[in-house]
C-alpha positions in Angstrom: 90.2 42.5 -15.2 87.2 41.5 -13.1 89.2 41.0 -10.1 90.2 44.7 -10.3 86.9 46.1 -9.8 86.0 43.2 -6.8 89.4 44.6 -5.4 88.2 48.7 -5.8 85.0 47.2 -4.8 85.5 45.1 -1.7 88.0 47.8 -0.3 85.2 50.4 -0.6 82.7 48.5 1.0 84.6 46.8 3.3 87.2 48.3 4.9 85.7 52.3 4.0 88.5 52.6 1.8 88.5 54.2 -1.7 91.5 53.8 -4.4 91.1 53.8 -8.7 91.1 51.1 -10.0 95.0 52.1 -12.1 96.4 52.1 -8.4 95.8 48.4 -8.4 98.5 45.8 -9.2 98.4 42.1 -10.2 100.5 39.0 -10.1 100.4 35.3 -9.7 102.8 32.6 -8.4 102.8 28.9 -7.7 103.9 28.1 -3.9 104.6 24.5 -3.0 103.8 24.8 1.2 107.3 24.7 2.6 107.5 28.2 0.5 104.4 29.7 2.4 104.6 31.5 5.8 101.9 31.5 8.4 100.7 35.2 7.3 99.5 34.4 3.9 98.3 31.2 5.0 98.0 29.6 8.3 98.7 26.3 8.9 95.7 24.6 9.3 94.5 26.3 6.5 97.2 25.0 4.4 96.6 21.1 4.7 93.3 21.5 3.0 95.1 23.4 0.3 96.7 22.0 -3.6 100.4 21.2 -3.5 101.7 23.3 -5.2 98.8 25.8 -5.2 98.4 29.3 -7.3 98.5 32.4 -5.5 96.9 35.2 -7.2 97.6 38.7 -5.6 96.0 42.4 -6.1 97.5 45.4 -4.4 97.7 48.9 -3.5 98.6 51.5 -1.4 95.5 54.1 0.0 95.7 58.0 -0.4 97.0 57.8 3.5 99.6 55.7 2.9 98.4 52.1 3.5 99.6 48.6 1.5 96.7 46.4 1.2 96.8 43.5 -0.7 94.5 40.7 -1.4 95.6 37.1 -1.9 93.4 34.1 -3.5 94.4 30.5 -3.9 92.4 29.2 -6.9 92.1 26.0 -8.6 93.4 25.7 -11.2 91.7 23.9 -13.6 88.0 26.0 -12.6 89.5 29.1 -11.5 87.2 28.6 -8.0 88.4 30.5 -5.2 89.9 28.5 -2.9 91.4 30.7 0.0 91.2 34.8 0.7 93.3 36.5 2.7 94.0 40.8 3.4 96.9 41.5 4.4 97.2 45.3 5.4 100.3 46.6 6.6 102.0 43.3 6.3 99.4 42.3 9.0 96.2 39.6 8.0 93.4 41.1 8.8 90.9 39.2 7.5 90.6 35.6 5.6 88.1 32.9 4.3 88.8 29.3 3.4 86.3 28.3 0.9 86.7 24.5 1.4 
């Protein structure tokens, strides 16, 4: 999955943190935006977002312990990243609305 090795990749040269790629898990879920809390997706980032919108996540926890997990909103119909959040800990630590 291409998203595995951004994931391994982005981690590494991102955040200085190195995992295999078989540590990494994936799923995906549709979210209408009553469902959504303000850590995945703040609020003013969630106006600009589809209603419903799909929620793809990778994740993994680090050789000291840490969750990290990445969450995209994509279109649909293009697969275009819409949205990026990291959530580490249960804590965003970093995001990027694409529109």
């Amino acid at each position: 999955m291409v998203y595995v090795n951004w994931f391994v990749g982005r981690l590494k040269k991102t955040f200085n943190t190195v995992v295999s790629q078989d540590e990494v898990s994936y799923e995906a879920y549709d979210f209408y935006h009553e469902d959504l809390d303000d850590l995945l997706v703040p609020a003013k980032h969630l106006k600009k977002l589809p209603n419903p919108l799909l929620l793809e996540t990778l994740s993994c926890v680090d050789g000291e312990g840490f969750e990290w997990i990445a969450g995209f909103v994509l279109e649909e119909e293009t697969r275009r990243i819409l949205y990026e959040v990291w959530i580490k800990n249960g804590e965003a630590i970093a995001y990027e609305l694409y529109i």
